[in-house]
TORBA-591822 format. One record per residue: x, y, z of N, C-alpha, C in turn. Coordinates in steps of 0.001 Angstrom, whole numbers, padded with zeros to 6 digits, always signed. Layout:
// TORBA-591822
XYZXYZXYZ...
// end
This chain:
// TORBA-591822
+088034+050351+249411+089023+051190+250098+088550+052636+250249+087485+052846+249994+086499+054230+250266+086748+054904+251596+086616+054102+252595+087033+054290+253990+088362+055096+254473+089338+054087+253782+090674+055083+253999+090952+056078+253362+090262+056181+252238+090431+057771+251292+089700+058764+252214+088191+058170+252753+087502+059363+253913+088562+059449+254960+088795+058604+255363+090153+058959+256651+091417+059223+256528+091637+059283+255470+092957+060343+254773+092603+061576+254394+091335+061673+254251+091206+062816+253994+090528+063590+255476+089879+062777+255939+089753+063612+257436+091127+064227+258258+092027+062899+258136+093270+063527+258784+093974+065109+258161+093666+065063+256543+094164+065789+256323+093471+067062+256208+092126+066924+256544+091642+068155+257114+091765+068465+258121+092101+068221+259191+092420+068266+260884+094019+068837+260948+095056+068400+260251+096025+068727+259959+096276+070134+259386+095054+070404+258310+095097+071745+257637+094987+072969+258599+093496+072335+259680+092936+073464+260273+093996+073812+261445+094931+072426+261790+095715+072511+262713+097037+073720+262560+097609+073615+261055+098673+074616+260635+097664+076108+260405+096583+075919+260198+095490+077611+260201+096222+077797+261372+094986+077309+262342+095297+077674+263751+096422+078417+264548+097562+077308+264224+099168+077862+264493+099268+078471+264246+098672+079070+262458+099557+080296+261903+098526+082013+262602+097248+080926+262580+096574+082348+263645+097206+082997+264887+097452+081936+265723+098056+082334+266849+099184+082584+266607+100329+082238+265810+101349+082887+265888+101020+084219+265231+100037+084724+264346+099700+086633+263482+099694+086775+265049+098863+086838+266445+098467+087002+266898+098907+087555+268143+100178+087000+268432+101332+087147+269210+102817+087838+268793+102384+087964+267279+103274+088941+266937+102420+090534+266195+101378+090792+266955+100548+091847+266682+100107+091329+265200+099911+090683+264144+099713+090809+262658+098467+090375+262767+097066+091157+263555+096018+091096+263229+095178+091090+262103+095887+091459+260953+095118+091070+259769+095422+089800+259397+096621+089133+259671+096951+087601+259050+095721+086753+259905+095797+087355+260849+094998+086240+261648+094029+086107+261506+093204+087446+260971+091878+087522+260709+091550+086650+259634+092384+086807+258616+092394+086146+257136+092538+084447+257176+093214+083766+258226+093218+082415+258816+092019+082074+259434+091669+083100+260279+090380+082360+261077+088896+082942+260262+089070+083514+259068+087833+083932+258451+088059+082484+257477+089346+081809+256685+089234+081274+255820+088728+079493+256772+089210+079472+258151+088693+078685+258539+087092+078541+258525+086245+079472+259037+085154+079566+258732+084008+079763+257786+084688+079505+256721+084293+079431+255438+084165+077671+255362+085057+076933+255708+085185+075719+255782+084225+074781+256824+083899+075766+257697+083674+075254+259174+082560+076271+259548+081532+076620+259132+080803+077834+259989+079549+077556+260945+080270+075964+261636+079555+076297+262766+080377+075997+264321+081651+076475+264166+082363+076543+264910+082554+078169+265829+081885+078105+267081+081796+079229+267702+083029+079582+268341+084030+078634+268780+085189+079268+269517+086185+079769+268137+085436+079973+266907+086624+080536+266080+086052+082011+265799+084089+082373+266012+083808+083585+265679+084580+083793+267071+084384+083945+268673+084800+084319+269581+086242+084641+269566+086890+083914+268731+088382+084463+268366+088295+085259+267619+087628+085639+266492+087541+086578+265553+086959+088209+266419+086001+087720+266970+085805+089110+267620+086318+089344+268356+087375+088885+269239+088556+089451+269958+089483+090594+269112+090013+089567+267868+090786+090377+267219+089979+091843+266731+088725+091680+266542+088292+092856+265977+088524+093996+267479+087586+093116+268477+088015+094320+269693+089555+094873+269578+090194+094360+269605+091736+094296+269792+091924+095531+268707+091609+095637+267543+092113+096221+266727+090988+097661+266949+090388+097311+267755+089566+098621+268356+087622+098819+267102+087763+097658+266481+086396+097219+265606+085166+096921+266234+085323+097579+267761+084291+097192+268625+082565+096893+268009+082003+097885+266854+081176+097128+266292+081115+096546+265320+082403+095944+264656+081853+094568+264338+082052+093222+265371+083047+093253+266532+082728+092411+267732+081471+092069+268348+080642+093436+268494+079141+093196+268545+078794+092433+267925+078542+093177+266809+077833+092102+265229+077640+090665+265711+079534+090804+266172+079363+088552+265810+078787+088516+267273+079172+088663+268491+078582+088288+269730+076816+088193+269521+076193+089698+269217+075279+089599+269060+074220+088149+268050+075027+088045+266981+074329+087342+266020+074520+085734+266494+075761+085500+267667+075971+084153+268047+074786+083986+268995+074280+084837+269642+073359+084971+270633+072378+084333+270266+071302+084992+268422+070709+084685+268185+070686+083166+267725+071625+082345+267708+070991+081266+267132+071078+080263+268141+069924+079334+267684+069224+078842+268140+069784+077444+268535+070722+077319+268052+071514+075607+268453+072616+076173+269087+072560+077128+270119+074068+077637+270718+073211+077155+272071+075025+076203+272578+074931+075546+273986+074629+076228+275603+074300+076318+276358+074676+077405+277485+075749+078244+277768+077220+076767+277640+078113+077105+277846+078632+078476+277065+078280+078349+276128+078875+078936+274402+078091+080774+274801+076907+080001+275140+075807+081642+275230+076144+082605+276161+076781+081556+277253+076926+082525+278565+078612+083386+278121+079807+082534+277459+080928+082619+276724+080956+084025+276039+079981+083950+275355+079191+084976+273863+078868+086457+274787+078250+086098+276086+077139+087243+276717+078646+088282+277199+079182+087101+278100+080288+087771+278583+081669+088243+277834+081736+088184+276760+082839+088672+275494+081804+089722+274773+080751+089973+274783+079459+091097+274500+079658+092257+275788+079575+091873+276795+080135+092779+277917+081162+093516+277834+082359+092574+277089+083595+093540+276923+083609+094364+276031+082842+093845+275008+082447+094902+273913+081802+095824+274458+080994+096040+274962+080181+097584+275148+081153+098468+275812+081942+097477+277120+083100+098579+277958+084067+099074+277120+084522+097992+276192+085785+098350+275206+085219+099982+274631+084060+099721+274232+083361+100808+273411+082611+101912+274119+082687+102170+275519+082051+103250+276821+080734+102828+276895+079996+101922+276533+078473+101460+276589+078482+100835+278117+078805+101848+279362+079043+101071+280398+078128+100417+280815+076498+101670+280601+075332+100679+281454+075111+099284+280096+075122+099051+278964+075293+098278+278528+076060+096798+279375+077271+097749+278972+078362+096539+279862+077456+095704+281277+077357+096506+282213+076946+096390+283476+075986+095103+283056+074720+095703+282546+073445+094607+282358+074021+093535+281598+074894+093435+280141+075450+092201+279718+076162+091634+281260+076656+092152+281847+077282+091531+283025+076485+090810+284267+075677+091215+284262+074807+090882+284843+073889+089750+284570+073875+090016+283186+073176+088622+282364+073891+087472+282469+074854+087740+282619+076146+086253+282825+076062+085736+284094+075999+086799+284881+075645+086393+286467+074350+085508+286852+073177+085815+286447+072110+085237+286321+072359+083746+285728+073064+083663+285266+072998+081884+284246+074000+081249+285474+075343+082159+285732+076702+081807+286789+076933+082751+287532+076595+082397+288910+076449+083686+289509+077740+083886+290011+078722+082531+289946+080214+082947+290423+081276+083247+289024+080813+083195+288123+081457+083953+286933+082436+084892+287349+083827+084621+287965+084455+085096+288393+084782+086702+287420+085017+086236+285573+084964+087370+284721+084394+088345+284866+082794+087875+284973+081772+088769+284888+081751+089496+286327+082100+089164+287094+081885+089724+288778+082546+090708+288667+084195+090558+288103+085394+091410+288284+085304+092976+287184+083891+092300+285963+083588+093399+284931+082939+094067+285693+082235+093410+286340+080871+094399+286774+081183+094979+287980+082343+094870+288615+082811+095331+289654+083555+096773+289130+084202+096546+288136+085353+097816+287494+083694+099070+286778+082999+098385+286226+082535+099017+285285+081210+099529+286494+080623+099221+287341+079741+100014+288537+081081+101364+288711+082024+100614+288942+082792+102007+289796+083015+103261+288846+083474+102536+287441+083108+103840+287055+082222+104853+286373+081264+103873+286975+079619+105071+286816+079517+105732+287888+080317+105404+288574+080043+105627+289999+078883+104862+291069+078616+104097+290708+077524+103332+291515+078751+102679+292506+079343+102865+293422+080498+102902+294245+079759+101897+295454+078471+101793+295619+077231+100716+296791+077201+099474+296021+076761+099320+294513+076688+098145+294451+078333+098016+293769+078831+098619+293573+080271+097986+293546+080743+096795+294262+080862+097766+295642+081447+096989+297286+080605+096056+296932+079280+095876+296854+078530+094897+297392+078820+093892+296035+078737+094062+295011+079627+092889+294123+080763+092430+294223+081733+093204+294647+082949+093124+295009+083305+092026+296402+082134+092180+297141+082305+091082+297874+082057+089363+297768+081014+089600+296437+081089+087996+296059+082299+087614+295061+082812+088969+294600+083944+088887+293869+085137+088174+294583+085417+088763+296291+086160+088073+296787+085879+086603+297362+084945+086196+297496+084586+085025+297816+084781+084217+296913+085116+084179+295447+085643+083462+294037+086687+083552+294028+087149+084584+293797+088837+085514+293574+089435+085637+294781+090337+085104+295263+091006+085645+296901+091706+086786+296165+092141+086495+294980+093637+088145+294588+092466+089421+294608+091505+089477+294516+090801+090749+294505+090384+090588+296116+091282+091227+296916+090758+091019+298343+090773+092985+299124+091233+092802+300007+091082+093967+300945+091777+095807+300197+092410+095552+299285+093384+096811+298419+091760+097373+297971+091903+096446+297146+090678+096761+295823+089463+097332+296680+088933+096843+297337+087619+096883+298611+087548+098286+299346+089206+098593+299402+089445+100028+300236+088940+100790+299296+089755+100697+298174+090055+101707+296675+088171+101972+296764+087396+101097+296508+085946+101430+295958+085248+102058+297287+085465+101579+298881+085201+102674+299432+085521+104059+299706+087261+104709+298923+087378+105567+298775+086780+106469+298013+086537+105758+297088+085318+106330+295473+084154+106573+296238+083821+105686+296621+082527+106701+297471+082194+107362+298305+083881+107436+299164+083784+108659+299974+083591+109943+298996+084288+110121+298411+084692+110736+297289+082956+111136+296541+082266+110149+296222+081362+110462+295852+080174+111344+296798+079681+110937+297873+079388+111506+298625+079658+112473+299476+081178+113183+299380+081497+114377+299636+081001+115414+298456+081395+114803+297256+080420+115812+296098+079294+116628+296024+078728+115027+296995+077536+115678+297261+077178+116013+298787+078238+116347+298941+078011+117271+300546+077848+116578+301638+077470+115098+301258+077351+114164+302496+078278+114163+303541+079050+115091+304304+080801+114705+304832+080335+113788+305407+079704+113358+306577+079024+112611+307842+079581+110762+307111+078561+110946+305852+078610+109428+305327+079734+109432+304643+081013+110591+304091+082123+110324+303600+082439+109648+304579+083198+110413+305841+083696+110228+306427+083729+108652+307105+082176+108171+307233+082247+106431+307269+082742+105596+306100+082863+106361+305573+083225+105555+303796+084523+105415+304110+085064+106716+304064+086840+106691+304700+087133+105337+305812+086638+105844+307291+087089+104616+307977+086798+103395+307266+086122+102799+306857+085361+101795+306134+087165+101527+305197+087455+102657+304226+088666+102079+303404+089831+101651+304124+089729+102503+305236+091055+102437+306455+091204+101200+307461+090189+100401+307424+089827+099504+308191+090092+098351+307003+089724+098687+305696+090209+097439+305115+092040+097404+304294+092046+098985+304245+093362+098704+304124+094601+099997+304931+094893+099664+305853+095633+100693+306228+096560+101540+306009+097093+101282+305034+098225+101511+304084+097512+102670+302516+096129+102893+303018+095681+103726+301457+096122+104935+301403+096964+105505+300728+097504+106558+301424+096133+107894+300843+096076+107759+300191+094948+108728+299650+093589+108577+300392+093164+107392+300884+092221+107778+302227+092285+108324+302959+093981+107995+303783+094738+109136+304726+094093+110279+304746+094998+110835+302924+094878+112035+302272+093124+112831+302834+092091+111991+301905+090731+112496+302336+090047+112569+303380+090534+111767+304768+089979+111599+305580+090318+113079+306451+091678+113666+305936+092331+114438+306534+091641+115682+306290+091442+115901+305166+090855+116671+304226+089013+117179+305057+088627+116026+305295+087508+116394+305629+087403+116636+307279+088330+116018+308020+088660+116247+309452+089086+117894+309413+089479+118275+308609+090250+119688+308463+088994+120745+308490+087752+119939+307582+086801+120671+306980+085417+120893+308170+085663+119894+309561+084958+119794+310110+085150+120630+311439+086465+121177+310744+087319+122372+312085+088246+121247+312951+088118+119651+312918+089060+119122+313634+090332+118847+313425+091353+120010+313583+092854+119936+313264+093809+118766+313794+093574+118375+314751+094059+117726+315625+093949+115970+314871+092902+115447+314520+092454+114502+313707+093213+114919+312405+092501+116015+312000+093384+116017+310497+094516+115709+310298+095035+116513+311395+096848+116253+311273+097278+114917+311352+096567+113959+312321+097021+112498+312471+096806+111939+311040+095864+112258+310419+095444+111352+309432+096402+111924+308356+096948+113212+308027+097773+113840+306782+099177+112968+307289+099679+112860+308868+100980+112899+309026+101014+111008+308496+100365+110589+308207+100243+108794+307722+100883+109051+306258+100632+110423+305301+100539+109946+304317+101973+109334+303919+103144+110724+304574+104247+110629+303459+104616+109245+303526+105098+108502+304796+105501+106922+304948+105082+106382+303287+103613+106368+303203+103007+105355+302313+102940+105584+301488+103117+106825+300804+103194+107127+299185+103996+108772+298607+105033+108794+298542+105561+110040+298310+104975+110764+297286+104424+110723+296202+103777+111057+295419+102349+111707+295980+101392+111147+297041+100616+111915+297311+100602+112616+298537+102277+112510+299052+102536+113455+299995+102805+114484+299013+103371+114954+298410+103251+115754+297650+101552+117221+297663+100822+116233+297924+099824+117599+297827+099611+117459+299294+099959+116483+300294+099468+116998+301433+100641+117802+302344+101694+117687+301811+102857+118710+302952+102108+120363+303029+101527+120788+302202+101032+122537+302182+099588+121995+303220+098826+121647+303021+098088+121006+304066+098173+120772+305707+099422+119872+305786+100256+119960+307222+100356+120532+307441+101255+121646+306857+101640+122766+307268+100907+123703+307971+099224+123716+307266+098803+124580+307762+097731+124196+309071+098024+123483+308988+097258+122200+310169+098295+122269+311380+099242+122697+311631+100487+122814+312003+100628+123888+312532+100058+124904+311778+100032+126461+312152+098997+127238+313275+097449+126068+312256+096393+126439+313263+096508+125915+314492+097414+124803+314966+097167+124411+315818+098695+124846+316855+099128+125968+316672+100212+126764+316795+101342+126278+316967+101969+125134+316083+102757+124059+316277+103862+124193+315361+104096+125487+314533+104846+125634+313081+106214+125021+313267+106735+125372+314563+108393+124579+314976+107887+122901+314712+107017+122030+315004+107026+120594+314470+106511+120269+313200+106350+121205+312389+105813+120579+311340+107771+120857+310219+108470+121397+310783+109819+121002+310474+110620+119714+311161+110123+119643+312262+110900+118594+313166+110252+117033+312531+108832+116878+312267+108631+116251+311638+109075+115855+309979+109297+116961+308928+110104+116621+307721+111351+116118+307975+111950+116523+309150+113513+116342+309443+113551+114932+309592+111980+114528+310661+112508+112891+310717+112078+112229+309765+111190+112535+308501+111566+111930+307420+112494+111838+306618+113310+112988+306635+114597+112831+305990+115430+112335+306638+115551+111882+307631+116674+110938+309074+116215+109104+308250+115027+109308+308509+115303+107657+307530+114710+107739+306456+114891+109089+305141+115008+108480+304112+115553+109675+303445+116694+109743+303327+117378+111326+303006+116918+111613+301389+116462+110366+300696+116198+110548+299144+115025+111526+298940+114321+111567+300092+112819+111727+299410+113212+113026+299413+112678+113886+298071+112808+115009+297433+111948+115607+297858+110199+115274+297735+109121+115764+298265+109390+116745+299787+109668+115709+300581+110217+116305+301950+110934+117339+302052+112111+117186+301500+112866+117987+301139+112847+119331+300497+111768+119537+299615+111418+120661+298944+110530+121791+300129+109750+120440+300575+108994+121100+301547+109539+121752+302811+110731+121159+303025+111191+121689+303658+112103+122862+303923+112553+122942+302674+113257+124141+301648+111836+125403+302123+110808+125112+301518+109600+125818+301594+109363+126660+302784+109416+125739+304096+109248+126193+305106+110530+127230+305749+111373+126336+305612+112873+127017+305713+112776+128505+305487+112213+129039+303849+112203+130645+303195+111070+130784+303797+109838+130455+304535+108865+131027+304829+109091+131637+305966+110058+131070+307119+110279+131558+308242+111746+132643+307961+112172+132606+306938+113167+133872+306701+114932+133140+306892+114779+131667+306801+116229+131342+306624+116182+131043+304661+116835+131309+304509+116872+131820+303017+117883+130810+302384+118872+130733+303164+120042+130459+302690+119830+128770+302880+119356+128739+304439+119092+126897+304718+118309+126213+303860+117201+127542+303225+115877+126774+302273+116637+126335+300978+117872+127018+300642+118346+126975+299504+118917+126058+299293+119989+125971+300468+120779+124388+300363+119868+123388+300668+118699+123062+301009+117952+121824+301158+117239+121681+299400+117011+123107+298572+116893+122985+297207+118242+122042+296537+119376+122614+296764+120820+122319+296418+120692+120526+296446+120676+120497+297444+120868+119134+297816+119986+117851+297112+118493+118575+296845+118238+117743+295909+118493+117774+294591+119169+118720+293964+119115+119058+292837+120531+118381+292193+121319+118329+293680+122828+117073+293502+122482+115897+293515+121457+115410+294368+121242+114319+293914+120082+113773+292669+119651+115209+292160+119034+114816+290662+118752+116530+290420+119551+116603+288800+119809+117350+288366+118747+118221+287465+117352+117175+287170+116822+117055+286270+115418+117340+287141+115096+117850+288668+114273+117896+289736+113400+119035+288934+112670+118902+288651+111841+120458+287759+111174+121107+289053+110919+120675+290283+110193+121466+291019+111037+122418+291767+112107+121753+292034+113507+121972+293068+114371+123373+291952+114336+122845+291076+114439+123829+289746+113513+125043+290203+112665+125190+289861+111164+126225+289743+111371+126907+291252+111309+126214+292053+111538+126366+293653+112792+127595+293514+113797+126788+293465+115036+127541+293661+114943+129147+292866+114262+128997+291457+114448+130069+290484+114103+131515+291572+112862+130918+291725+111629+132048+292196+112179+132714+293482+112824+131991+294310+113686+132237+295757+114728+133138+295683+115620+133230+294022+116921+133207+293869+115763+134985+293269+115203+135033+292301+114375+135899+292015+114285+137117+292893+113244+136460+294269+112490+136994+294866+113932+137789+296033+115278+137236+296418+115774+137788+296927+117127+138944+295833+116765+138740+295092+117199+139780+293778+118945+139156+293334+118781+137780+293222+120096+136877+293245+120412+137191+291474+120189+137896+290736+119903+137590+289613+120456+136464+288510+122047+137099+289184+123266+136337+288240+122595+135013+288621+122360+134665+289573+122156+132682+290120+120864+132562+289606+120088+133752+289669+118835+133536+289053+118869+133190+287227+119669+133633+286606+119291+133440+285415+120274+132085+284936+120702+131514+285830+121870+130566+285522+120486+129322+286021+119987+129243+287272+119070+128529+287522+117633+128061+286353+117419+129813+285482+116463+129659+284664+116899+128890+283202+118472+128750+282663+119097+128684+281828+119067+126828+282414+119168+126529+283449+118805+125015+284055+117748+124532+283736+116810+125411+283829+115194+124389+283968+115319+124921+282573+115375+126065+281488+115258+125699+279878+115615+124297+279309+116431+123695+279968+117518+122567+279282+116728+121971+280019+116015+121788+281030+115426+120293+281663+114060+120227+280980+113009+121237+280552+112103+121565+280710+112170+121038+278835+113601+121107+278277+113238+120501+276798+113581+119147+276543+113495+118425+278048+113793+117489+277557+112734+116537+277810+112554+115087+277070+111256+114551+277009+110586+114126+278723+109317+114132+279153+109780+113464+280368+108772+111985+280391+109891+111485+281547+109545+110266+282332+108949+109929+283412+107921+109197+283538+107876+108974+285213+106670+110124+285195+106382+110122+286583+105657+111094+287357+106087+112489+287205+105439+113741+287362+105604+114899+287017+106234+115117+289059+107086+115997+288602+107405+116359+290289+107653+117806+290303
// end
């Protein structure tokens, strides 16, 4: 009866490692990275030639931010000599995340690359080496990984593709290139029309090339698509607006953003702005007012109003306005800065 004592006792080792396991993944999902560690180290004491339990172990270490001892084990799984392809290529590419976890980008990159070489559609490794080029800025072979990226991945499609030709507009304006920004730009605009910050740069450099007329088309795209980075381009318009001796539409235009969307504050401020620049004082004020009724807590519309209320010697309203933004200004904030 030797037999069934070995197979009672196999079961009941399979059973053991089975309640480890559970109790790993459950440390694991309730953040208790040390329980888990202590389960899947005591498993491997039992078991040490089981690689999908170091690969769990050096997760948790990444996780807990132990980036070199994650190395350690990736590295040392590397070295041995009875590890499968599957397991090596597994190992190379969880070694990749380690170096990024840890800023070792050109690291990262070449582990990434090493994965590619064994699987060249390694969807993981494509999407690492896609994030981690961009932010070295190598923004050329980005795109150009990025495109076998989409040929694996459909969800990494035309957004993402814009975003990395914006980075290198971006990069090559740095360096003075406008000519090849500026193809970089169309290039993002063509894959996604909706970028509002391409808008933003394309405008930027149309402005820079003396062409107002272009600039302005490309700034007046932004507010629609992102209120937040209309925000830095309304002072921009404006003056795009001016040079091109047009100052009466660059109000007629805020107006018809506020006709279909009376919320947006941005607009609104800006338009407050323009309002005191041309000497209506009182209209700039109530377009402050108005956002400040519909949010009380507006820190710019606040700041705006103070300096206006200030500058025309309002004092009493002035120090009642400043006694406003003290009380907003202590309180924690949320969200986007406005």
């Amino acid at each position: 009866m030797a037999w069934v004592r070995r197979r009672d006792e196999r079961g009941a080792g399979a059973r053991h490692t089975s309640a480890a396991l559970e109790r790993s993944l459950m440390a694991v999902l309730g953040g208790e990275y040390d329980d888990a560690e202590r389960e899947i180290t005591a498993l491997l004491k039992a078991d040490s030639g089981r690689v999908e339990l170091y690969l769990a172990l050096a997760r948790i270490f990444r996780i807990r931010g132990e980036v070199g001892r994650a190395i350690r084990i990736h590295q040392n799984l590397l070295m041995r000599s009875d590890l499968g392809a599957p397991d090596r290529t597994r190992a190379l590419a969880e070694l990749a995340q380690d170096f990024r976890r840890g800023g070792f980008l050109r690291r990262a990159a070449a582990s990434y690359e090493e994965v590619l070489t064994r699987e060249p559609r390694h969807p993981q490794a494509l999407a690492g080496l896609v994030d981690v080029l961009a932010e070295v800025g190598e923004y050329g072979r980005a795109i150009r990984t990025h495109r076998r990226l989409a040929r694996v991945d459909k969800s990494r499609g035309a957004e993402e593709a814009s975003r990395l030709w914006l980075g290198l507009a971006q990069a090559e304006h740095a360096q003075g290139h406008t000519d090849a920004a500026r193809k970089a730009l169309k290039k993002a605009l063509s894959r996604d029309p909706k970028n509002a910050r391409a808008h933003a740069w394309l405008g930027r450099i149309e402005a820079e090339r003396g062409r107002n007329k272009a600039a302005l088309a490309a700034w007046r795209a932004v507010p629609e698509l992102d209120r937040e980075v209309a925000l830095d381009v309304y002072p921009r318009l404006e003056a795009a607006y001016s040079a091109l001796d047009r100052a009466k539409d660059y109000e007629d235009f805020l107006r018809a953003i506020l006709d279909r969307s009376p919320d947006d504050s941005g607009a609104r401020c800006a338009l407050a702005r323009s309002r005191v620049a041309r000497g209506a004082i009182d209209e700039g004020i109530a377009e402050l007012r108005r956002v400040l009724d519909g949010d009380p807590r507006h820190r710019d519309a606040r700041v705006e109003l103070g300096r206006i209320l200030l500058a025309e010697h309002r004092h009493t309203d002035a120090v009642k306005e400043l006694s406003e933004l003290l009380e907003v200004l202590d309180e924690p904030r949320s969200g986007p800065a406005r």
